[in-house]
VEXNU-411353 format. One record per residue: x negated, y, z of N, C-alpha, C, O in turn. Coordinates in steps of 0.05 Angstrom, whole numbers, padded with zeros to 5 digits, always signed. Example, Ala and Ser with C-alpha at 12.3 -4.5 7.8 and 13.67 -1.06 7.14 Angstrom:
-00264-00114+00156-00246-00090+00156-00264-00066+00156-00285-00066+00169
-00257-00045+00142-00273-00021+00143-00258+00001+00157-00268+00023+00161
END
This chain:
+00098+00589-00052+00110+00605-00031+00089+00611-00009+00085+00634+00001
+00080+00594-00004+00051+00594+00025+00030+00618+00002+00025+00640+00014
+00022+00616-00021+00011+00636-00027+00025+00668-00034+00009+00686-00039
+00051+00672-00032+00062+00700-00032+00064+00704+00000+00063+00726+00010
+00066+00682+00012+00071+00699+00043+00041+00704+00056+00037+00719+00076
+00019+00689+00041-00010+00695+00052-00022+00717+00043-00037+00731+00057
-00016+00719+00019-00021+00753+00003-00004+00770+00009-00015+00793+00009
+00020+00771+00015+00031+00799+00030+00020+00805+00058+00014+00827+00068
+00017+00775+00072+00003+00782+00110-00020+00799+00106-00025+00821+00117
-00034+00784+00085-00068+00800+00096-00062+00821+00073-00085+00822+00063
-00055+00829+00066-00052+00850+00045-00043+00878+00052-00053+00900+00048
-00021+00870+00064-00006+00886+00090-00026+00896+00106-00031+00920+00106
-00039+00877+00121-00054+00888+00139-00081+00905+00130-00092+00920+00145
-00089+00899+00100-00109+00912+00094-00089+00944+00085-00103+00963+00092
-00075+00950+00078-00055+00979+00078-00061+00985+00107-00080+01000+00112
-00045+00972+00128-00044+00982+00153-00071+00992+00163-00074+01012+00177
-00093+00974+00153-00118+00997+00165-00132+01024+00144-00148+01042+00148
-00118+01016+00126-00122+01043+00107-00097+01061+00117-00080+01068+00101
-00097+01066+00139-00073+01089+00140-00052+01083+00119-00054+01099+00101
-00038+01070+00116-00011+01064+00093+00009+01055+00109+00025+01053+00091
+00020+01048+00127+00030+01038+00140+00065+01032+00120+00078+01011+00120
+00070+01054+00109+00091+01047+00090+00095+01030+00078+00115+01015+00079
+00065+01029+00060+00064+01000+00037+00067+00976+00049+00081+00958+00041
+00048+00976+00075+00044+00953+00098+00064+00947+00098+00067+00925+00086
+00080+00954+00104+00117+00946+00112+00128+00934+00094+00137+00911+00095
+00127+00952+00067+00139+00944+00048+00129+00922+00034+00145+00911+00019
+00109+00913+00035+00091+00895+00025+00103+00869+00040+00119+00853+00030
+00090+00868+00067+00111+00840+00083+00131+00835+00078+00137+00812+00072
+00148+00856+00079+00174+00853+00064+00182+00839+00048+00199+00821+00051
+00168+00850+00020+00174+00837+00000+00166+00818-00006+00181+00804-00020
+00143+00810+00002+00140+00781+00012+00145+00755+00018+00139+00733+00010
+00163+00769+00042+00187+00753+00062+00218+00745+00037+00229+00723+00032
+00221+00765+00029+00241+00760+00005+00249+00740-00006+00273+00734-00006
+00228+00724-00019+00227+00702-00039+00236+00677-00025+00257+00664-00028
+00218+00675-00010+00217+00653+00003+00247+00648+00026+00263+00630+00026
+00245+00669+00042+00274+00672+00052+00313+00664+00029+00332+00652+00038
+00309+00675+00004+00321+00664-00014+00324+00636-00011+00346+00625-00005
+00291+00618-00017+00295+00593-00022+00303+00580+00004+00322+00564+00005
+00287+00587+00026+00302+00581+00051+00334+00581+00058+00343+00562+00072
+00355+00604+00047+00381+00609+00050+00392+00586+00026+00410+00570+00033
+00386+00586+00011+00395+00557-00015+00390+00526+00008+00405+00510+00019
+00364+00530+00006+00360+00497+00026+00379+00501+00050+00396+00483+00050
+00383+00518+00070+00402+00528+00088+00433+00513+00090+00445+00499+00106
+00440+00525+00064+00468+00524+00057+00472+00501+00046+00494+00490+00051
+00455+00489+00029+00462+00466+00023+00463+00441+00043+00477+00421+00039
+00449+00444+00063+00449+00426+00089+00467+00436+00115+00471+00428+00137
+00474+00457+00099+00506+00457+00121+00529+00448+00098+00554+00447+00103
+00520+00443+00077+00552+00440+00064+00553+00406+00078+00572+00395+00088
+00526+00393+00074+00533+00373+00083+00544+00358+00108+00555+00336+00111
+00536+00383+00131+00541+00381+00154+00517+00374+00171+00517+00365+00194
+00495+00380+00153+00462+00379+00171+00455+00411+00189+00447+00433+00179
+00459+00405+00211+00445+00419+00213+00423+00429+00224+00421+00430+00249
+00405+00435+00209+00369+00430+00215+00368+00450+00236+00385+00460+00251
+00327+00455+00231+00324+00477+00255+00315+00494+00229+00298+00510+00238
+00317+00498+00203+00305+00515+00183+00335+00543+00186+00337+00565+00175
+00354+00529+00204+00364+00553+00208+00351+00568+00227+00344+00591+00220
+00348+00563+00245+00321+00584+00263+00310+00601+00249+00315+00625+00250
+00290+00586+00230+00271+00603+00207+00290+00631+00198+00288+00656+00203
+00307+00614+00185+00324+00638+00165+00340+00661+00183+00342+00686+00178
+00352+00646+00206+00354+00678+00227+00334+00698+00235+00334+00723+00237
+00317+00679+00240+00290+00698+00254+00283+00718+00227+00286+00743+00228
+00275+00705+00206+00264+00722+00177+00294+00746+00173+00290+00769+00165
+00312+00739+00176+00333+00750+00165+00345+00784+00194+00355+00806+00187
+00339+00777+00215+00341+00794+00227+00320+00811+00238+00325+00832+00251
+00292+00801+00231+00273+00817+00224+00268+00830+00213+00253+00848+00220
+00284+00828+00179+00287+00851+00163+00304+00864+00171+00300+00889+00170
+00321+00857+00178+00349+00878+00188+00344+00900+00207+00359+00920+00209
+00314+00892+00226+00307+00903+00239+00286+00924+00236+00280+00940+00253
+00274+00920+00209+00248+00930+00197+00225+00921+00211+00208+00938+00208
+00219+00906+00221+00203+00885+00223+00197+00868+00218+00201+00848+00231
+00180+00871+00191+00183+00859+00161+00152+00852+00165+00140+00847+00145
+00136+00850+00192+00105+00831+00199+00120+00810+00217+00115+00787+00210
+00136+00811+00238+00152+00782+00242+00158+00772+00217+00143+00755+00208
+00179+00778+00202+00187+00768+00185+00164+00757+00163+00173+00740+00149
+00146+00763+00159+00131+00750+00141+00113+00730+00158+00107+00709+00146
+00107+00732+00176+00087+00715+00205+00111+00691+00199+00102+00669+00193
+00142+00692+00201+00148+00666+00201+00156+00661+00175+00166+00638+00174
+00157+00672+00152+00155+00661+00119+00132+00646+00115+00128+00628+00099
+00114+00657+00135+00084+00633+00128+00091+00607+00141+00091+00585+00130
+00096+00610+00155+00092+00587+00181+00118+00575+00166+00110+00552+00165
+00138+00574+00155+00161+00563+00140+00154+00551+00113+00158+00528+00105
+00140+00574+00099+00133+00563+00073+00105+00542+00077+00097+00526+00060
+00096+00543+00095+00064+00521+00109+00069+00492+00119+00053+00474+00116
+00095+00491+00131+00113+00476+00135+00114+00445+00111+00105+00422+00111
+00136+00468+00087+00145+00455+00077+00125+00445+00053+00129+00423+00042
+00098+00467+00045+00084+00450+00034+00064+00427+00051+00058+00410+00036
+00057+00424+00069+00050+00402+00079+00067+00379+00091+00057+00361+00104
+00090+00381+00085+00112+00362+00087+00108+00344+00046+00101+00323+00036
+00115+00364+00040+00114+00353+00005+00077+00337+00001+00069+00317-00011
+00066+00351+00015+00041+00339+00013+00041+00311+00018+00028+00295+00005
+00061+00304+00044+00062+00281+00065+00075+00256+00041+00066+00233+00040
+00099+00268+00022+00107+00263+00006+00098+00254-00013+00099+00229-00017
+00088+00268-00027+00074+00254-00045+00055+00242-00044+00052+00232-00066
+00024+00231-00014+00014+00219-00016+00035+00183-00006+00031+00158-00008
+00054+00199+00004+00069+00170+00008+00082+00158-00013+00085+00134-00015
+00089+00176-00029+00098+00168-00064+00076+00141-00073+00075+00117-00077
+00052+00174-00074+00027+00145-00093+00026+00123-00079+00028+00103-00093
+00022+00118-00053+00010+00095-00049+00042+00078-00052+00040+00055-00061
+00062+00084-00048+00087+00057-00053+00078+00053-00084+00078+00031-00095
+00072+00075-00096+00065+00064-00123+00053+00049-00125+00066+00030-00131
+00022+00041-00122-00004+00031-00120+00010-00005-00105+00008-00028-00113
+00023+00006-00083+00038-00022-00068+00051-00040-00090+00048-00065-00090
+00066-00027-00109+00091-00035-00122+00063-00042-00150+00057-00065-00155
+00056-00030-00159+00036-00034-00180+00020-00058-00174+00015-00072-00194
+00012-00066-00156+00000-00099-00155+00022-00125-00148+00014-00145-00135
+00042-00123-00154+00058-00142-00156+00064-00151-00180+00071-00137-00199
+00060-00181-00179+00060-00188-00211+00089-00191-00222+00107-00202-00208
+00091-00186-00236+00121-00185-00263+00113-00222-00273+00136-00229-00279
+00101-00237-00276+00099-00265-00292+00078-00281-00275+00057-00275-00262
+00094-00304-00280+00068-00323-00268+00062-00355-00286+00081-00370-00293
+00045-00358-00289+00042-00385-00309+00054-00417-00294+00046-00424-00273
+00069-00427-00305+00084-00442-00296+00081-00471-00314+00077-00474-00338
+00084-00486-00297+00080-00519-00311+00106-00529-00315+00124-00530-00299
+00105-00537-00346+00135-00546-00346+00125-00576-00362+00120-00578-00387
+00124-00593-00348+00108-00619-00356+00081-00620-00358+00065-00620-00339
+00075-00620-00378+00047-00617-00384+00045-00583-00399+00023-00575-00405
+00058-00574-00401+00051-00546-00415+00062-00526-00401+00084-00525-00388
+00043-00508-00404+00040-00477-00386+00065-00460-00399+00065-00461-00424
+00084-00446-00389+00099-00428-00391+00095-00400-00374+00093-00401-00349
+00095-00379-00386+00090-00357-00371+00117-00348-00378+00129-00344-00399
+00124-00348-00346+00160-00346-00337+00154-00313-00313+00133-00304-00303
+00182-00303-00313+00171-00290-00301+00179-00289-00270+00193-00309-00266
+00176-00278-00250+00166-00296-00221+00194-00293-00211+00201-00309-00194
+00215-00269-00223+00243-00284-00208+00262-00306-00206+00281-00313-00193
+00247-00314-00229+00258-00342-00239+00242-00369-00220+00252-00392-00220
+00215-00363-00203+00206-00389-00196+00226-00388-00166+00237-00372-00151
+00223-00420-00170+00247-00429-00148+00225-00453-00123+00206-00465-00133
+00232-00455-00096+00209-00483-00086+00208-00505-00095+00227-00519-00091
+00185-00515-00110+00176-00538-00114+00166-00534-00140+00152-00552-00148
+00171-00514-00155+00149-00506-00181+00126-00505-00181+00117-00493-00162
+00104-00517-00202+00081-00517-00193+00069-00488-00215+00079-00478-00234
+00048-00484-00204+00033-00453-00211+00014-00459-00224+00002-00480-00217
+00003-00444-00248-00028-00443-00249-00042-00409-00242-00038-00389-00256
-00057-00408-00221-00062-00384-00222-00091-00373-00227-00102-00382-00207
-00103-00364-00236-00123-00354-00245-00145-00340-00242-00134-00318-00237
-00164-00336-00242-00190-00320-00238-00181-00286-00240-00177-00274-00261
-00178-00276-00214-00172-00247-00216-00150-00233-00216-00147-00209-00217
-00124-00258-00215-00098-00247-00204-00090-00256-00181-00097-00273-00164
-00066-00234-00187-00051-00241-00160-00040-00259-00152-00023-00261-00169
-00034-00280-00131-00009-00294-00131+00020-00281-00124+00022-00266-00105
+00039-00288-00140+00056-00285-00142+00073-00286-00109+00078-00269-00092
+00080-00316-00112+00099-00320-00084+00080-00344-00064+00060-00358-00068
+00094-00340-00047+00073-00363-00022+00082-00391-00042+00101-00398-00055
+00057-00400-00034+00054-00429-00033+00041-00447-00026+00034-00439-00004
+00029-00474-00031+00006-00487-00029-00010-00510-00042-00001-00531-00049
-00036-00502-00045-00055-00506-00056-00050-00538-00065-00053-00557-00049
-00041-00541-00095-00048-00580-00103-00069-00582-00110-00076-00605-00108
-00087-00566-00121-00105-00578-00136-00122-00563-00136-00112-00541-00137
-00151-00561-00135-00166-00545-00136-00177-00534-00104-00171-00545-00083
-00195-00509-00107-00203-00494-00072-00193-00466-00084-00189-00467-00109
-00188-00443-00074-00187-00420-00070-00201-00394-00063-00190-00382-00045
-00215-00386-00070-00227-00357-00050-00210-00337-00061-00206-00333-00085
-00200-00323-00039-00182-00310-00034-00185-00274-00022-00194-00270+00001
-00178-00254-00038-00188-00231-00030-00156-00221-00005-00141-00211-00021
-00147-00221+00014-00134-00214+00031-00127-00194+00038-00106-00194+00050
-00138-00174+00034-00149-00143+00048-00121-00136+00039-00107-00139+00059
-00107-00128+00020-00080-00124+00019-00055-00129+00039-00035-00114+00041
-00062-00158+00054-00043-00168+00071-00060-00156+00096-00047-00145+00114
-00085-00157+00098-00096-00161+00128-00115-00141+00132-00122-00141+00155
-00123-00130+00122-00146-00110+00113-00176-00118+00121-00197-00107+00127
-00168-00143+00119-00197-00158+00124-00210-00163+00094-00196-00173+00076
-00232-00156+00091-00242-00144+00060-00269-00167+00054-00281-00167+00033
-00275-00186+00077-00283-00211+00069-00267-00235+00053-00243-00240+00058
-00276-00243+00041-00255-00270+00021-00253-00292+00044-00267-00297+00063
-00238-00298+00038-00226-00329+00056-00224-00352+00035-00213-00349+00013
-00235-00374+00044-00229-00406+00020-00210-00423+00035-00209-00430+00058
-00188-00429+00008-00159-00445+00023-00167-00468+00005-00169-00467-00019
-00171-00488+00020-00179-00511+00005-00142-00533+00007-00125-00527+00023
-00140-00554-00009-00113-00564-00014-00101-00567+00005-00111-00566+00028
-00076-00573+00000-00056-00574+00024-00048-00543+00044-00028-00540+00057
-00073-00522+00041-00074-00494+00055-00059-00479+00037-00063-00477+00012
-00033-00464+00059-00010-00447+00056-00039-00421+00040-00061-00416+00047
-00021-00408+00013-00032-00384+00003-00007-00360+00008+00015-00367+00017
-00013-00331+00002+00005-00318+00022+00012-00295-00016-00005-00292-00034
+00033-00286-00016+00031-00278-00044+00020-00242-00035+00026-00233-00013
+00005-00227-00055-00014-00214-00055-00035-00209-00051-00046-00187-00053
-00042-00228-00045-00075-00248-00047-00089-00249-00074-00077-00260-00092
-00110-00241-00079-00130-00239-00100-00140-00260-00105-00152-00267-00085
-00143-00281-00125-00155-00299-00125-00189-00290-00141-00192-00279-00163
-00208-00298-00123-00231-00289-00147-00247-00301-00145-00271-00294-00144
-00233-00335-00143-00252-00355-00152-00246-00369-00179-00241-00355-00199
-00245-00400-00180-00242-00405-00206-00205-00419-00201-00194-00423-00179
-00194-00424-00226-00172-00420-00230-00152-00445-00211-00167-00464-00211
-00137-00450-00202-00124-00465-00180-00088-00476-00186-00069-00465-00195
-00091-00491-00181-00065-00498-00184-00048-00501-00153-00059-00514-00135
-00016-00484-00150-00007-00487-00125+00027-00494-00131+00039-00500-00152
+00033-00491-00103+00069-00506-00112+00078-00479-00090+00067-00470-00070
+00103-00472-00105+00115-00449-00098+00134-00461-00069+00147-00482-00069
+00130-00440-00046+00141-00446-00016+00171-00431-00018+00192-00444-00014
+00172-00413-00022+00191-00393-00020+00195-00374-00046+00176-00367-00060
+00216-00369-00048+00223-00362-00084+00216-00319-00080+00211-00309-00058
+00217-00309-00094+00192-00286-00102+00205-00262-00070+00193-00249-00053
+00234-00266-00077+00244-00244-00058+00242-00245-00036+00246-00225-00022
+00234-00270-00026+00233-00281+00005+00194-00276+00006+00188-00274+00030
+00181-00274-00003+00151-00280+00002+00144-00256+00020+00161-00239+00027
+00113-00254+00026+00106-00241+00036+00102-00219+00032+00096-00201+00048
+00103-00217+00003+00085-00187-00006+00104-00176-00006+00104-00155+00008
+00130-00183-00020+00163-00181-00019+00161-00169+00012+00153-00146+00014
+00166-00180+00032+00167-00168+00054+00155-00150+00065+00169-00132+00075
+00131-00148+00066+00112-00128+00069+00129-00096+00050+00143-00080+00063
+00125-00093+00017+00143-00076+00003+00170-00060+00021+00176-00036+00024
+00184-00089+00031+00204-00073+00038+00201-00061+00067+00218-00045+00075
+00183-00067+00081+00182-00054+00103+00168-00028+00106+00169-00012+00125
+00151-00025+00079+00135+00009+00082+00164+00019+00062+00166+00044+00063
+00183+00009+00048+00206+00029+00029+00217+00032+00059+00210+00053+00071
+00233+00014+00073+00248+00029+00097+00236+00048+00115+00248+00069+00121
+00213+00041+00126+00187+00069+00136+00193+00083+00114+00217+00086+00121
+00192+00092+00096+00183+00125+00079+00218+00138+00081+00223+00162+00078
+00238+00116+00085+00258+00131+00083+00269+00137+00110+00286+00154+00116
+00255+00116+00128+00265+00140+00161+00255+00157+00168+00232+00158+00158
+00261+00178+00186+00250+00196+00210+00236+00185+00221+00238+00160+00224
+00218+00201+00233+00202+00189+00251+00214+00206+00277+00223+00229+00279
+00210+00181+00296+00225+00188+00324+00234+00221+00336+00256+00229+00342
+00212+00232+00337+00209+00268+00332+00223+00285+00319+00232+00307+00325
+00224+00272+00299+00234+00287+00274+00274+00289+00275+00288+00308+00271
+00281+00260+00283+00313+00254+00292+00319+00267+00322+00342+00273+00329
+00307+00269+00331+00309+00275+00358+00315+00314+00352+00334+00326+00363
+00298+00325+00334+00302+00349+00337+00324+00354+00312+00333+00377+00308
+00331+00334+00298+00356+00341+00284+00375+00334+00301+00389+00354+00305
+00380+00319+00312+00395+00312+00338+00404+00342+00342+00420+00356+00329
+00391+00347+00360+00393+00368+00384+00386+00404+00368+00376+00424+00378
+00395+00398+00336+00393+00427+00324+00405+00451+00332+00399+00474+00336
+00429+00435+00335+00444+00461+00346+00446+00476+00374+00454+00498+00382
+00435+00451+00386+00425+00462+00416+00405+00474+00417+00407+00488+00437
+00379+00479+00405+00345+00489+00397+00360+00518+00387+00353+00537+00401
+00383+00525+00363+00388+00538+00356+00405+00562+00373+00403+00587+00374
+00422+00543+00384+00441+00567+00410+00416+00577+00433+00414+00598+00445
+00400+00551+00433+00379+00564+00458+00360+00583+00449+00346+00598+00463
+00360+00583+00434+00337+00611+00420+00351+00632+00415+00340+00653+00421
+00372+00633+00405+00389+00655+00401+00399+00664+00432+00398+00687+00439
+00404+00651+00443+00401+00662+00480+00377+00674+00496+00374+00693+00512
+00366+00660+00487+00329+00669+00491+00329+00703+00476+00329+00726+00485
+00330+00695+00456+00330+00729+00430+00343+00757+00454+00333+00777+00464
+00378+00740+00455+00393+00759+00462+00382+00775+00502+00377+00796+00512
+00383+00752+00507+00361+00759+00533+00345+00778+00543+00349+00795+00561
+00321+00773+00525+00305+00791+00522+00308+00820+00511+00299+00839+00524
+00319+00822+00493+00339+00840+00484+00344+00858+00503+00330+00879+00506
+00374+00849+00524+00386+00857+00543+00366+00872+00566+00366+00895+00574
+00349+00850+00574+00343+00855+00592+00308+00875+00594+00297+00882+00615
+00301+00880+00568+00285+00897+00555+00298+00930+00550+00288+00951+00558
+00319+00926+00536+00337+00945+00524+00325+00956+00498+00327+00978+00488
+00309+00930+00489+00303+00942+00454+00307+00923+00445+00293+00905+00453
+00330+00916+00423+00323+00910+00398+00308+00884+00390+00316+00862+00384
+00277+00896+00391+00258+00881+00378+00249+00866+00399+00229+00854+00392
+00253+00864+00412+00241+00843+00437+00262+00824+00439+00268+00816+00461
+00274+00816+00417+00283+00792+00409+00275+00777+00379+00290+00763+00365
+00246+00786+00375+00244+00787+00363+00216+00770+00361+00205+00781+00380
+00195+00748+00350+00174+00740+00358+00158+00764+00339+00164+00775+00318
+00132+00767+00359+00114+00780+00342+00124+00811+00337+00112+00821+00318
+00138+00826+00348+00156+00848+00341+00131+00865+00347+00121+00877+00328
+00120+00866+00374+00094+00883+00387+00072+00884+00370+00053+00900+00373
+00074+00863+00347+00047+00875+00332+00048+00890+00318+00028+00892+00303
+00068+00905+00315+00082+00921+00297+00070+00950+00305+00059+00967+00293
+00079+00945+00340+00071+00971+00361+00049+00974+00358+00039+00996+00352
+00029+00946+00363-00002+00953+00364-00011+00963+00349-00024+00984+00351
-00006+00951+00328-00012+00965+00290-00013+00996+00291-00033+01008+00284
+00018+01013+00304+00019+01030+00293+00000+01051+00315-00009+01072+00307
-00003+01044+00342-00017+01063+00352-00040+01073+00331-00045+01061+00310
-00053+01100+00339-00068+01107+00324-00094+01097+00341-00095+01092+00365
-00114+01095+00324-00144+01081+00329-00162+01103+00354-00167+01127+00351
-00169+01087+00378-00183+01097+00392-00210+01111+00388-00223+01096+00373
-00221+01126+00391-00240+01145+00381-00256+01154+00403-00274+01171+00400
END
């Protein structure tokens, strides 16, 4: 969409200085089209729910611009709409990968002592007071502490401190911690859902699914942004006595069409 409304703007405008001024029009225009569509779908579907955004703004402004034949507003805000929403999806998907990447170093199994012999159980099953064997190059699982053995410990996950730390016995280990020394034996503090890495997880899933302060605030107050611009529009309007001076960007329409100084 950001690339049909960037190829009709400058496209348009390369007509408009070739004397075309027709195509120019018609070009923004059609432009504005597509994207205005997908805009009126997302629109309607967030009023069936009873949202209502400020992407109705957009779709008035684009929609009575054409009505108006002022089809260079109307494409000036198909960009700025369709620019929008791909750098929103952008925002999206880099927040996708990394919950991925988050969720991807959490271990599914952890080696477990059940007398004298190792069982690899897997970590929703460990309960406090299970003892661990954990290993050269993984993760720990859930908090615990150190019986047997020393630790060096890669952190940077929890703390973004990217020096190793050594938890020698009896020292609390924190789960998503790297071990990348030699292999250690610990006793489980808190069972997998309660740990830290556990906690940490759920506090960037609840971040990716709120608003950010800005963002609620102007859904909040949509319909007030929306009556106040449409007052603003009608205003100017009135108190102009054209039309298009409710219109953003309507005058470049004028400038355009004067003919070229000589």
């Amino acid at each position: 969409m950001v690339a049909v409304a960037l190829i009709g703007l400058v496209g348009g405008f390369a007509l408009q200085f070739m004397d075309m001024p027709s195509s120019s029009r018609l070009l923004w225009g059609s432009a504005t089209v597509p994207i205005l569509g997908m805009l009126l779908v997302t629109a309607g579907n967030s009023l069936f729910r009873g949202d209502f955004g400020l992407d109705l703004i957009a779709a008035l402004s684009m929609t009575v611009a054409l009505a108006f034949g002022e089809t260079l507003a109307a494409n000036v805000v198909a960009l700025m709409y369709a620019g929008g929403q791909m750098l929103e999806a952008f925002a999206s998907g880099r927040a996708a990968q990394e919950m991925t990447a988050l969720l991807g170093r959490v271990p599914k199994r952890a080696m477990r002592y059940s007398g004298d012999r190792l069982n690899e159980e897997p970590i929703s099953s460990l309960v406090p007071g299970d003892r661990l064997l954990v290993r050269q190059g993984e993760v720990i699982p859930v908090d615990g502490l150190i019986v047997s053995g020393s630790a060096l410990l890669d952190q940077s996950a929890l703390t973004g401190e990217s020096l190793p730390v050594e938890r020698r016995p009896r020292d609390e280990v924190l789960s998503g911690s790297t071990s990348l020394g030699r292999a250690f034996d610990m006793q489980v503090l808190r069972p997998a859902a309660e740990s830290t890495y556990a906690g940490i997880v759920r506090l960037v899933e609840a971040a990716q699914k709120s608003k950010a302060p800005m963002a609620r605030l102007a859904d909040r107050y949509a319909v007030v942004f929306l009556l106040l611009t449409i007052g603003l529009s009608v205003a100017a309007w009135l108190l102009s006595g054209e039309p298009r001076r409710a219109l953003p960007a309507a005058h470049w329409r004028s400038l355009l069409s004067q003919p070229p100084v000589r």
